[in-house]
C-alpha positions in Angstrom: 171.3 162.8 119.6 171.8 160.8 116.4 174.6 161.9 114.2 173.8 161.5 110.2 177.2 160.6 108.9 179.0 159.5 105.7 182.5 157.2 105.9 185.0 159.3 104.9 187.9 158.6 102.5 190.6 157.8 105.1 188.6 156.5 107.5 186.2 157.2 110.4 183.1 159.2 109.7 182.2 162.7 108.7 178.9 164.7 109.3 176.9 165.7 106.4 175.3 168.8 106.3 171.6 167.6 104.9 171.6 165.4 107.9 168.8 162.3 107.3 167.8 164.0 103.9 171.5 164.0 102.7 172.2 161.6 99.5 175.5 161.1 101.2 174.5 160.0 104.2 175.8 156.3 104.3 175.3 155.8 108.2 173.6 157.1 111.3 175.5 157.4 114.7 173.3 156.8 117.8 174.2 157.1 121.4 173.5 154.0 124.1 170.7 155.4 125.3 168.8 155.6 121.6 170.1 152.4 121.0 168.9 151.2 123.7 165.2 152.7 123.9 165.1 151.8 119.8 166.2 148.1 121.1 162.8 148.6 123.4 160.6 150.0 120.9 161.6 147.0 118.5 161.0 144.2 121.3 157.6 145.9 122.4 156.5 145.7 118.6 157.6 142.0 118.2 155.7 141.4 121.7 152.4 143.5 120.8 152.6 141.2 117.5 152.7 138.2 119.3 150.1 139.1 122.1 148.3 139.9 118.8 148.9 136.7 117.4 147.8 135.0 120.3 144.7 136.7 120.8 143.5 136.2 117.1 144.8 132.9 118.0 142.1 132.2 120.7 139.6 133.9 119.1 139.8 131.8 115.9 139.7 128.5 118.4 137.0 130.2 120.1 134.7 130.7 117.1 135.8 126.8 115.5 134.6 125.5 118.9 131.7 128.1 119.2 130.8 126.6 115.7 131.6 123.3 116.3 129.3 123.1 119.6 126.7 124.7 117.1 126.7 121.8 114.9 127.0 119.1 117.0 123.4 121.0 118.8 121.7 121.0 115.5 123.0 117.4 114.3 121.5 116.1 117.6 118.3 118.7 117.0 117.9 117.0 113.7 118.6 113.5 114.8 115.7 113.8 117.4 113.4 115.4 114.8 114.3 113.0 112.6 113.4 110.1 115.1 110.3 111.8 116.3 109.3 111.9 112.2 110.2 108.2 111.8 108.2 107.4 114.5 105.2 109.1 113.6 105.6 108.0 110.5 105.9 104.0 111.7 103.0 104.9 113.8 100.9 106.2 110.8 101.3 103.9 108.4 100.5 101.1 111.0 97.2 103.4 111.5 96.6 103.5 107.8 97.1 100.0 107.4 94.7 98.3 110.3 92.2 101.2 108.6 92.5 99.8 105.5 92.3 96.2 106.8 88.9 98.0 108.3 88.0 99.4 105.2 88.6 97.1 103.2 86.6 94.6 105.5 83.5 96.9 106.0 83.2 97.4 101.9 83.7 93.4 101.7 80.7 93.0 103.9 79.0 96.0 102.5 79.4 94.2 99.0 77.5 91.3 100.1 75.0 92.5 101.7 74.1 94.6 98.6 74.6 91.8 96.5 72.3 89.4 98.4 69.8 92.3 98.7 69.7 92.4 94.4 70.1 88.5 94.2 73.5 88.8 92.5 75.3 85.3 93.0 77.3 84.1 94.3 77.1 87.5 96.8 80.4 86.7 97.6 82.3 86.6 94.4 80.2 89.0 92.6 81.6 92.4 91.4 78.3 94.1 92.6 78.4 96.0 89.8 75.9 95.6 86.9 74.8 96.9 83.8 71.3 99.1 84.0 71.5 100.6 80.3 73.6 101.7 77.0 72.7 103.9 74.9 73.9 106.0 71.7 74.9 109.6 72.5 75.9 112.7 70.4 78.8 114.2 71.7 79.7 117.9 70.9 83.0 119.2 71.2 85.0 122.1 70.0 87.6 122.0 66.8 88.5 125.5 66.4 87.8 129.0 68.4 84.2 128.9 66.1 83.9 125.4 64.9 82.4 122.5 66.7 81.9 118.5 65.4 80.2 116.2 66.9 80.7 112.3 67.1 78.3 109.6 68.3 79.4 108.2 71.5 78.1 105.6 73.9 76.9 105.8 77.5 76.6 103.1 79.7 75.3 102.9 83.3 76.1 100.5 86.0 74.6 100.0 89.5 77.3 100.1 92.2 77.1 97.8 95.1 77.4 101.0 97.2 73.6 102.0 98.9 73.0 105.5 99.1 73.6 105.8 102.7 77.5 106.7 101.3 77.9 109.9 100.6 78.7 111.3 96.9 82.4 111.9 97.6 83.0 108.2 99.0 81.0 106.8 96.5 83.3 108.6 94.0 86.1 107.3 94.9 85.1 103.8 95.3 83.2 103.4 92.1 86.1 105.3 90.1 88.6 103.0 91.7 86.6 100.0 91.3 86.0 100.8 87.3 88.9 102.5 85.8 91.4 101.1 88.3 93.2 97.7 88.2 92.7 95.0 90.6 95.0 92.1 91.9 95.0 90.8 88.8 95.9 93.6 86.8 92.2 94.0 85.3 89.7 96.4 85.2 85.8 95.7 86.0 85.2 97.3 82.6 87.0 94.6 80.6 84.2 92.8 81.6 81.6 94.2 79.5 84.2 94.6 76.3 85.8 98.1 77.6 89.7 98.0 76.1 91.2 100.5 77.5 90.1 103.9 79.7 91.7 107.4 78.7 92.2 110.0 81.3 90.9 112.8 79.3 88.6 114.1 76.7 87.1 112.5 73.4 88.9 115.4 71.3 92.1 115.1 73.2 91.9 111.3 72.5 91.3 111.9 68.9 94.7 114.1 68.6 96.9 111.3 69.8 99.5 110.3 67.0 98.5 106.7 67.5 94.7 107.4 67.5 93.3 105.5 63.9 96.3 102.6 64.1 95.9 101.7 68.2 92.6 103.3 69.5 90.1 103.9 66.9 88.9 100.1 66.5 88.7 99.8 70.4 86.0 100.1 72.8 87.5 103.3 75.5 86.4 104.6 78.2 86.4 108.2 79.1 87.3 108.3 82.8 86.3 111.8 83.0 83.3 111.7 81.5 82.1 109.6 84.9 78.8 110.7 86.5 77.0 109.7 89.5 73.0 109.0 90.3 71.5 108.3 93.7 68.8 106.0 92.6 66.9 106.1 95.5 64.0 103.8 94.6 66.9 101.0 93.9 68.5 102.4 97.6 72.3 101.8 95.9 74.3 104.6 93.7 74.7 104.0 89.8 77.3 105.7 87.6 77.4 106.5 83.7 80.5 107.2 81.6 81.3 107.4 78.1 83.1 105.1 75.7 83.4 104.8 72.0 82.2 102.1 70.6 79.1 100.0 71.5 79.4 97.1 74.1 79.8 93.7 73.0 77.9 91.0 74.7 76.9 91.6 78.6 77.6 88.6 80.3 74.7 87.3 82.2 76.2 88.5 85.7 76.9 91.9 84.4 72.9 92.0 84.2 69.7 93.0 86.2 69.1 89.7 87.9 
């Protein structure tokens, strides 16, 4: 049994009476057998730490390589995806493009046929496109919640080269494109009958520009989204009208009925 003992004035060691508890307890006495099974206790801590250790040890490397191996799946999940993508993606564009080739082919022949049908020449340098009328038009258009104005606009109509066999939707998108977009040469079609420039948007949105009266005012523009179609069906080809601001100038003689 341990002895709870205080070094005593002349030497050795004497009990004291509080035992553990005792403030004058300096040291405690234990026989070989508690300091041996204390010497136990103390090496099957440090060994349960270690085993501890050690375990936590392998788990950790367990759930790095877990991890790892996790990444290195989706990395090689992501590089097939992302190969698969590519190559649907080379494949697609090579699509679009022979389509386009074919497009643009058919709507090259489709463009002289219509032209040789009207007599436009030379059928295979010809726009396709000419003028059928102008006229003057009031345009109303709100200023306020309860105000209106109104402004005298122009309206023009061209015959496409595109018969009436296309459908509205395609013959949309051609004739927009072929007016109010720019071709290899940077030009629209509309320059060619004294258009100056095309605004994507309403007369009274133009007007509010900062730079309307010292830029746009004086010029002849378009409003793109004032475009409307007309199947004339007597003529077999569609024809398209749009607004603009200021009268045309001179028609040249291939921009007219032939």
């Amino acid at each position: 049994m341990a002895r709870y003992v205080k070094l005593g004035t002349l030497g050795g060691y004497k009990d004291v009476p509080g035992g553990q508890s005792d403030p004058e307890c300096t040291h405690v006495i234990l026989t070989r057998k508690e300091y041996g099974k204390q010497l136990q206790e103390i090496s099957a801590a440090e060994q349960k730490a270690r085993n501890i250790k050690y375990d936590a040890d392998r788990e950790i490397q367990k759930v790095q390589s877990d991890a790892q191996r996790r990444v290195l799946t989706v990395e090689a999940e992501a590089r097939h995806k992302v190969e698969t993508l590519e190559q649907e993606l080379a494949e697609a564009q090579k699509e679009a493009e022979y389509q386009r080739g074919l497009n643009a082919n058919l709507l090259r022949i489709s463009k002289e046929r219509a032209n040789a049908d009207r007599r436009l020449k030379p059928k295979k340098e010809h726009t396709g496109y000419f003028v059928v009328s102008t006229l003057e038009k009031d345009y109303r258009f709100k200023i306020s919640r309860s105000q209106w104005s109104q402004v005298r606009l122009w309206e023009t109509m061209l015959q496409s080269l595109y018969s009436v066999d296309f459908t509205e939707e395609q013959a949309r998108i051609q004739i927009r494109d072929d007016l109010f977009g720019m071709n290899e040469d940077s030009l629209r079609l509309t320059s060619k009958i004294g258009i100056a420039f095309v605004y994507h948007g309403r007369y009274e949105d133009l007007i509010k520009k900062e730079d309307w009266k010292t830029k746009y005012m004086a010029e002849n523009i378009a409003l793109d989204q004032e475009l409307k179609l007309r199947a004339n069906f007597r003529a077999g080809y569609w024809e398209a009208s749009f607004l603009h601001t200021r009268p045309l100038g001179i028609v040249p003689p291939k921009m007219r009925v032939q």
